[in-house]
TINUTI-492882 format. One record per residue (C-alpha): y, x negated, z negated. Coordinates in Angstrom, 3 decimals. Example, Ala and Ser with C-alpha at 12.3 -4.5 7.8 and 13.67 -1.06 7.14 Angstrom:
> -4.500|-12.300|-7.800
> -1.060|-13.670|-7.140
//
This chain:
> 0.000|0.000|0.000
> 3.582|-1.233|0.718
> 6.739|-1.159|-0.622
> 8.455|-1.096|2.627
> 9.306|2.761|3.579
> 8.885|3.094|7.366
> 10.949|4.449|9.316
> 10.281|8.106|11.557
> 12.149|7.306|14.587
> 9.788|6.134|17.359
> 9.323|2.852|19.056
> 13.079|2.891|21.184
> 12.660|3.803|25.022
> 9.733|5.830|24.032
> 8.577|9.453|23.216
> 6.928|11.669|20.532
> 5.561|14.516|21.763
> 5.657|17.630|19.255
> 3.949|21.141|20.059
> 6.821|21.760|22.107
> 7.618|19.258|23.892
> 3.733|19.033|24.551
> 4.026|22.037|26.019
> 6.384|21.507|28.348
> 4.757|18.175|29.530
> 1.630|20.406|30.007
> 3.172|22.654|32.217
> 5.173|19.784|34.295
> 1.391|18.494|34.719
> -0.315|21.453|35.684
> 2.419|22.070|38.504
> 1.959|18.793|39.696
> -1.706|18.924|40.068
> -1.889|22.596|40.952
> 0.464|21.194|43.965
> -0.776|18.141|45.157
> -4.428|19.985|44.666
> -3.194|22.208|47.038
> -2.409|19.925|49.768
> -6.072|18.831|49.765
> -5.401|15.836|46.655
> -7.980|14.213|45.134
> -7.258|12.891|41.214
> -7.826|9.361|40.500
> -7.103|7.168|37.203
> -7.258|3.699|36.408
> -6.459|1.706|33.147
> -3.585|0.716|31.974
> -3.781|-2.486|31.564
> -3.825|-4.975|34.487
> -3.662|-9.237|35.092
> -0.581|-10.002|36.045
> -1.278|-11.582|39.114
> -1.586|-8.264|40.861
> 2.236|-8.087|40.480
> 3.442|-11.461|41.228
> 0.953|-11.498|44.451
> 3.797|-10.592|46.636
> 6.896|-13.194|45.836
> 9.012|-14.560|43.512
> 10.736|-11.115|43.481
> 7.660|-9.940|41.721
> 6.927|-12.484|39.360
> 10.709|-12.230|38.567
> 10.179|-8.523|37.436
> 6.898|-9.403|35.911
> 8.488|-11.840|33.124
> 11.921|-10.262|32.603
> 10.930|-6.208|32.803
> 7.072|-5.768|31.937
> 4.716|-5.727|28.892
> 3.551|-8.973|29.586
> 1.095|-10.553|26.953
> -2.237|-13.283|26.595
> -5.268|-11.882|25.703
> -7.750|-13.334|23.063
> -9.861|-14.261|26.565
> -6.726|-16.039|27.413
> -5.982|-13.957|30.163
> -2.544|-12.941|31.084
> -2.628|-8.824|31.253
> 0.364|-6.597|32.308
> 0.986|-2.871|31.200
> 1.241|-1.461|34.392
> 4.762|-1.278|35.639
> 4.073|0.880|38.571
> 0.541|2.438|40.557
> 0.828|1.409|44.005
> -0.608|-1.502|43.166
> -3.874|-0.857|41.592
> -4.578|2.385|43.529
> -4.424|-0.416|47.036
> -6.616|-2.703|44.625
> -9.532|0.445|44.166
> -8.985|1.737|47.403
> -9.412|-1.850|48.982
> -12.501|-2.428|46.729
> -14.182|1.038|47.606
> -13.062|0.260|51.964
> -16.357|0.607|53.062
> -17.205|3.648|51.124
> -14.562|5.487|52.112
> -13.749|8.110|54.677
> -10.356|8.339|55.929
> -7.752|9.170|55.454
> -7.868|9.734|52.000
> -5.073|11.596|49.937
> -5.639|10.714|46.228
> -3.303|11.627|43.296
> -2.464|10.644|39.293
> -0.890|10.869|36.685
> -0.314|7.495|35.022
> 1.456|6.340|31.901
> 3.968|3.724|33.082
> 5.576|0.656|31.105
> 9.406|-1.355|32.072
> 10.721|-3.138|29.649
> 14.295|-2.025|30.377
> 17.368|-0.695|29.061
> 16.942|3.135|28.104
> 19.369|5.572|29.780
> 19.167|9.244|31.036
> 16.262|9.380|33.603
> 15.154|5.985|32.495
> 12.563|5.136|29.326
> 10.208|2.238|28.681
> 7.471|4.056|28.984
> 7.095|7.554|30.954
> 4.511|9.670|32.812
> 4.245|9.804|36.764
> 3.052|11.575|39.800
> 1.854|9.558|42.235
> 0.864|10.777|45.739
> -0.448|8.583|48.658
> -2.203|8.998|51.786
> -4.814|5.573|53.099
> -5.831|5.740|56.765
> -3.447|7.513|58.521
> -0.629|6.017|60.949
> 0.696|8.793|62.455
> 4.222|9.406|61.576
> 2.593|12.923|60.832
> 1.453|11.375|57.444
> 4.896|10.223|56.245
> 5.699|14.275|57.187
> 2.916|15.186|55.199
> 3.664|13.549|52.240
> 7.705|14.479|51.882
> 6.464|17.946|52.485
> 4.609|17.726|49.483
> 7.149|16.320|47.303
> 9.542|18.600|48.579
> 6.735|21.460|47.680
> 6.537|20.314|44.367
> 9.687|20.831|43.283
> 9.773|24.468|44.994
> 6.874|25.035|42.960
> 9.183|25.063|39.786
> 11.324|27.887|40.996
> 13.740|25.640|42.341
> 15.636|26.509|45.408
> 15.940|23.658|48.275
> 19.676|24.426|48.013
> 19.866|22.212|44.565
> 18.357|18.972|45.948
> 18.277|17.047|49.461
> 15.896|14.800|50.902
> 17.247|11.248|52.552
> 15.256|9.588|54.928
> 15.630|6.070|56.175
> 13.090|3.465|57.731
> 12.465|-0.145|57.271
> 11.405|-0.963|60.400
> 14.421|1.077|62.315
> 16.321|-0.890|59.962
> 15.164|-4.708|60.657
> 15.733|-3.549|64.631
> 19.450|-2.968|63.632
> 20.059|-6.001|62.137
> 17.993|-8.071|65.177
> 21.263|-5.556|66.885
> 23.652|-7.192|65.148
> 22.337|-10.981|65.053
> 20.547|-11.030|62.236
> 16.922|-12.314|63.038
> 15.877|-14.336|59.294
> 13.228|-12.310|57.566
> 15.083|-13.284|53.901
> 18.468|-12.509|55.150
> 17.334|-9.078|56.099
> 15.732|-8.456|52.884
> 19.058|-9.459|50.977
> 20.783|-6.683|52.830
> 18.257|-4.071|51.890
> 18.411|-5.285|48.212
> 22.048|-5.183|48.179
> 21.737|-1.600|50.338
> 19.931|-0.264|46.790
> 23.534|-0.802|44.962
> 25.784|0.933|47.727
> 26.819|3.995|45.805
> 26.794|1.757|42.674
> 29.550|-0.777|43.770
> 32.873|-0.143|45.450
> 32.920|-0.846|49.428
> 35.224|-3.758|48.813
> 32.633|-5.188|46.362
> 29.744|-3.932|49.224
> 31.409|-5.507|52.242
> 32.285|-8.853|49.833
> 28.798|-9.547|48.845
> 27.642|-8.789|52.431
> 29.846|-11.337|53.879
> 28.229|-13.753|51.539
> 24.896|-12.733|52.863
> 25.321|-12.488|56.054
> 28.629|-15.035|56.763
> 29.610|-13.327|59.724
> 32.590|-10.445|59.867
> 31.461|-8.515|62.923
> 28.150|-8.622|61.385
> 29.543|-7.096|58.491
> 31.538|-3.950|59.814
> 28.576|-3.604|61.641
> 26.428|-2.718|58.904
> 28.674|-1.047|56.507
> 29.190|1.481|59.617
> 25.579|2.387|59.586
> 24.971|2.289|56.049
> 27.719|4.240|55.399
> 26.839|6.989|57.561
> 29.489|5.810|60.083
> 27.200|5.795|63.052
> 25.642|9.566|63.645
> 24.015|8.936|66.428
> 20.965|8.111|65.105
> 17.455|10.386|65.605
> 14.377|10.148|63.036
> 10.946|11.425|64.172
> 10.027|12.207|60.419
> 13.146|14.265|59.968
> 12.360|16.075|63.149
> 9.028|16.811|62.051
> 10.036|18.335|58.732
> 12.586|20.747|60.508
> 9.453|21.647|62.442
> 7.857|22.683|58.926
> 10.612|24.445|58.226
> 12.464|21.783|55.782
> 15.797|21.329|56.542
> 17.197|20.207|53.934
> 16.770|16.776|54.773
> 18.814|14.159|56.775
> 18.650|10.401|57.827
> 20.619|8.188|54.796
> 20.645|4.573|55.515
> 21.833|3.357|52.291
> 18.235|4.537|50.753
> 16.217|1.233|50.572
> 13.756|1.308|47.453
> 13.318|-1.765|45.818
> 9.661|-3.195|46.363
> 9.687|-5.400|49.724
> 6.112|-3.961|50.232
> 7.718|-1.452|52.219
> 6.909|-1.483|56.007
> 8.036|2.279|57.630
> 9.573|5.203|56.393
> 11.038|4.851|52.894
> 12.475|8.158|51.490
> 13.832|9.640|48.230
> 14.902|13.127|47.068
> 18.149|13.896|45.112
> 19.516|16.419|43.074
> 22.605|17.315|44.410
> 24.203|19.186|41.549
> 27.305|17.478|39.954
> 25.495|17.018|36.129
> 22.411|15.339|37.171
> 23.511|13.846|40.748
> 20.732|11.352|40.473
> 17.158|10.350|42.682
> 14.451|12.462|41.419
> 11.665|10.822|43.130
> 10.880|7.893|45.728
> 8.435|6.325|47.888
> 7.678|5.251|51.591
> 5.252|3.586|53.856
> 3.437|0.198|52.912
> 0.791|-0.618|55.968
> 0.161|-4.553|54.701
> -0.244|-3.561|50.867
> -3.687|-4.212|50.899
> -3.732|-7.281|52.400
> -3.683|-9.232|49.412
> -7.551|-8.093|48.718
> -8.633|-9.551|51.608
> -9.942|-7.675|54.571
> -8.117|-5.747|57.425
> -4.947|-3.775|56.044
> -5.031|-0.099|55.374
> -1.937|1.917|56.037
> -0.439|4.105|53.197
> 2.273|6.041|52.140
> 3.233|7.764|49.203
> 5.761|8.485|46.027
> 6.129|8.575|42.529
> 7.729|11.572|40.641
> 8.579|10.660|36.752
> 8.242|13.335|34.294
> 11.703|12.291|32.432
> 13.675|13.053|35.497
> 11.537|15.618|36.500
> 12.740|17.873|32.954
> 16.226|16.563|33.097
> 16.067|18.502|36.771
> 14.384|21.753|34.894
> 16.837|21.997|32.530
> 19.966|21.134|34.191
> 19.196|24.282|36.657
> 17.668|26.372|33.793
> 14.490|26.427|35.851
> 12.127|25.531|32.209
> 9.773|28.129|31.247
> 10.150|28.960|28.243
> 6.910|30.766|26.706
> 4.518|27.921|27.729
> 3.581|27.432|24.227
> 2.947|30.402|22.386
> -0.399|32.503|21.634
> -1.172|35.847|22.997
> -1.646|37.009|19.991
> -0.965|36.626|15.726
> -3.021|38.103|13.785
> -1.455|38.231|10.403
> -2.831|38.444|7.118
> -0.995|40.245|4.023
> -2.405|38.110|1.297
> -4.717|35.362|1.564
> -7.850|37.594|0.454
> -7.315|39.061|4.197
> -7.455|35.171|5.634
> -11.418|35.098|6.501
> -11.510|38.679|7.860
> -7.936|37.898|9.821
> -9.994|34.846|11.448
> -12.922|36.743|12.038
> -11.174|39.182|14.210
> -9.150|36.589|15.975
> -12.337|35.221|17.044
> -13.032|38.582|18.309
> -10.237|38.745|20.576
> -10.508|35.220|21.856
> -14.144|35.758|23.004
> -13.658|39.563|23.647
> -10.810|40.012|25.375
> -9.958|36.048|26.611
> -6.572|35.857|25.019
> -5.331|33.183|23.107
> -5.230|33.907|19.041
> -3.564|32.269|15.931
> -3.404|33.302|12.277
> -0.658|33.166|10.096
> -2.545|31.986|6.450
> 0.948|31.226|5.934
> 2.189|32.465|1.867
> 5.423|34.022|3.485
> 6.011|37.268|3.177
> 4.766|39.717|6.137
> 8.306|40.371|7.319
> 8.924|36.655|7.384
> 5.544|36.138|9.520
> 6.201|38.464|11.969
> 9.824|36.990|12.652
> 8.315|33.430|13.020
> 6.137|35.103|15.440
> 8.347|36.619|17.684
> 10.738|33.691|17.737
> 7.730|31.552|18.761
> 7.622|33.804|21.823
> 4.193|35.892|20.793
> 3.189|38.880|22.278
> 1.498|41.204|20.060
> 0.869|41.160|16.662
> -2.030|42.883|14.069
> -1.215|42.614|10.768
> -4.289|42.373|8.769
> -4.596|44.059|4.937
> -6.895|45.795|2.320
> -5.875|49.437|3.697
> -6.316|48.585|7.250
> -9.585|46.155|6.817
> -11.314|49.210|4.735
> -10.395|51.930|7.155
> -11.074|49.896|10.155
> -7.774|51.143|11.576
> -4.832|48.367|12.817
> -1.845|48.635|14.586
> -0.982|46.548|17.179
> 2.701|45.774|18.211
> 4.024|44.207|21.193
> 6.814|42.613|20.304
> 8.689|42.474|23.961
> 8.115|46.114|24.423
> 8.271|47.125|20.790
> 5.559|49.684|21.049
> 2.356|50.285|19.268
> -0.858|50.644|19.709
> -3.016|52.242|16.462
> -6.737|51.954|16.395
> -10.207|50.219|15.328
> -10.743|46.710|16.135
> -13.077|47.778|18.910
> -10.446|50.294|20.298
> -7.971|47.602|20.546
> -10.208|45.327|22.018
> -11.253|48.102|24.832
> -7.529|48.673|25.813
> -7.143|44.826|26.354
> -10.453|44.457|28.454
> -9.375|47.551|30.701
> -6.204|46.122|31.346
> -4.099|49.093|29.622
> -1.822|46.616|27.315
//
């Protein structure tokens, strides 16, 4: 035992999770998977622990983020393990080890706990929970349509309207074409620009067009760019756009300041923003990566895909009032009087849950009844049966339906009939 008193608060960047809040990341789940399920999604999982190698694999870049933004520690093996930062790389890593077994495409999905040692801010944590959607074996443009349309389903799937967010499209490859335009051939010059692209709407365009200049050391070269990024040139056409406004999607349009930070990106890269002045932020994010696998030996399989965090997903729910609220409560309270009624109050909640299929608590609280049946209704129940001696040696309840505020009077078996015939 120790003196020391411990503090509540949780580990900072991180979450608790009470009933509540349980809740709601239950729901957030189920619409994810319910979605992606629907698009023909398999569910996948891996651990979350990883060696580190599997991030620094592709440059400096990533070894950089490896020691200054991971959970980076030596096992008692002596290993060097990561908590995983991101998926992309260890679903390539399964799907690469499983090649031969495979029939593609495949479309695989999961929900992974994710670690970044980072500065905590709204939409940002150390550690949060994230969709992840990608599609192996399939070059066709038609996948990278695929896959927005899915993103953009899932957040239709919430209630949302596609009024209240946009989706920007821009390509990697369409961009390295514009800068072999505009004299630019050098691989690492190119990927400075799309690194400094990523800050655009985060620095001034005097600050933008400075640090280009230093990148690129040549002023034609410079107005050049900052034309296209900046939505200056409109005569550009997408094929992925086009193909969503074939779906029906039109909420979308070509934004070449949208570059995504991992250099594994080889195609389409695209992200999806809420548009509403209090949370005018990216919701989600992904693209095309056809050489990911590479670093597992073998011939390269093409992918695409995108990651959806649950921390920006509820900021989005409850900045358009779009949460539902009674995710968390029981069908049904059945309430004791005094705690002789306890046993017999449980007994017929069992009843009801294998009866009737509802979902039952009991209130064994010591309040008083009035009391109980106020913490019930602000919890959201439906109905309550209040359970005591006159009732339990009669055999006759009433049932109240606290929405409606009606009643329903009977034997346990009457109550239970109306429930199984559907007339409450």
């Amino acid at each position: 035992m120790t003196d020391k008193i411990q503090p509540t608060d949780s580990y900072k960047g991180v979450r608790d999770f009470y009933p509540d809040d349980m809740a709601i990341q239950r729901y957030i789940f189920d619409v994810w998977s319910q979605t992606a399920e629907s698009f023909g999604f398999e569910r996948y999982d891996a651990s979350v622990l990883e060696p580190s190698d599997l991030y620094k694999a592709k440059g400096a870049e990533n070894e950089e983020m490896v020691n200054e933004q991971t959970y980076t520690f030596i096992d008692r093996g002596d290993r060097e393990v990561t908590l995983r930062p991101e998926m992309t790389p260890t679903v390539a890593r399964m799907v690469a080890g499983r090649r031969r077994e495979l029939s593609f495409p495949v479309r695989w999905y999961s929900i992974p706990n994710l670690f970044r040692y980072e500065r905590p801010q709204r939409g940002r944590l150390r550690e949060h929970w994230q969709l992840n959607c990608d599609i192996f074996g399939a070059t066709d443009y038609t996948a990278d349509v695929e896959i927005i349309a899915l993103a953009s389903q899932l957040i239709l799937n919430f209630g949302a309207d596609s009024s209240l967010f946009e989706i920007r499209i821009n390509d990697r490859t369409e961009m390295r074409s514009k800068y072999r335009e505009f004299g630019i051939e050098d691989i690492e010059t190119q990927n400075a620009i799309t690194r400094l692209n990523d800050r655009f709407y985060k620095i001034s365009a005097t600050e933008y067009k400075i640090a280009l200049e230093e990148i690129v050391g040549n002023g034609t070269a410079v107005e050049q760019i900052y034309t296209l990024v900046s939505g200056g040139d409109t005569s550009d056409t997408n094929k992925v756009v086009d193909g969503l406004k074939e779906l029906g999607i039109t909420n979308v349009k070509i934004d070449r300041s949208i570059a995504r930070g991992f250099n594994y990106y080889t195609g389409t890269i695209f992200e999806i923003f809420d548009v509403s002045g209090e949370n005018n932020r990216a919701m989600l994010g992904g693209g095309r990566y056809d050489n990911l696998t590479e670093m597992f030996g073998g011939e390269a399989i093409s992918g695409i895909g995108f990651g959806m965090g649950d921390v920006t997903m509820r900021d989005f729910l409850e900045t358009h009032d779009l949460m539902t609220a009674n995710i968390t409560a029981p069908d049904l309270m059945v309430i004791p009087m005094d705690p002789a009624q306890n046993l017999i109050a449980q007994k017929i909640a069992m009843q009801f849950r294998e009866i009737a299929g509802l979902s039952v608590a009991t209130d064994i609280s010591t309040k008083k009844l009035g009391k109980k049946i106020g913490d019930a209704s602000e919890k959201l129940v439906n109905y309550v049966l209040v359970v005591g001696e006159n009732e339990t040696k009669d055999n006759t309840y009433t049932l109240k339906n606290l929405n409606e505020e009606t009643t329903v009077t009977g034997s346990i078996e009457d109550i239970l009939k109306k429930f199984t015939d559907g007339d409450l």
